[in-house]
Steps between C-alpha positions, in 0.01 A plus 500: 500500500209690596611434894843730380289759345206525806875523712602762300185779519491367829819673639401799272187543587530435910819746496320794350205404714703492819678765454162718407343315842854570729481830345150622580518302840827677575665148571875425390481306120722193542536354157572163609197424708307623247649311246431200654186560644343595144684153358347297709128636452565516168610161458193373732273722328588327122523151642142507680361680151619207319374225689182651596474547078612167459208382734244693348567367154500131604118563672420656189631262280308256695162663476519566103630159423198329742224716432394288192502797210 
């Protein structure tokens, strides 16, 4: 579920941002390369958060639970 919702601000998010960047760079705004461009950062962005979290937690986990406390 939360892979449908990072899609979703994705595509809002990397349209208003390319058109602001096509805009101000005085390049032609093509919605569909910008759609998909932002999708697939997006989507890479919230998959590497996760497992770099997921990571984190387990070392931490590990640490607490050995440390003898």
């Amino acid at each position: 579920m939360k892979y449908l919702v990072v899609a979703f601000w994705s595509i809002i998010l990397g349209n208003v941002l390319g058109f602001i960047v096509g805009d101000l760079s005085e390049q032609t705004y093509v919605p569909l390369n910008v759609t998909i461009m932002a999708l697939v950062v997006g989507e890479v962005a919230a998959f590497l958060i996760t497992a770099i979290t997921k990571s984190a937690n387990k070392k931490v986990g590990n640490i607490k639970k050995g440390s003898g406390n």
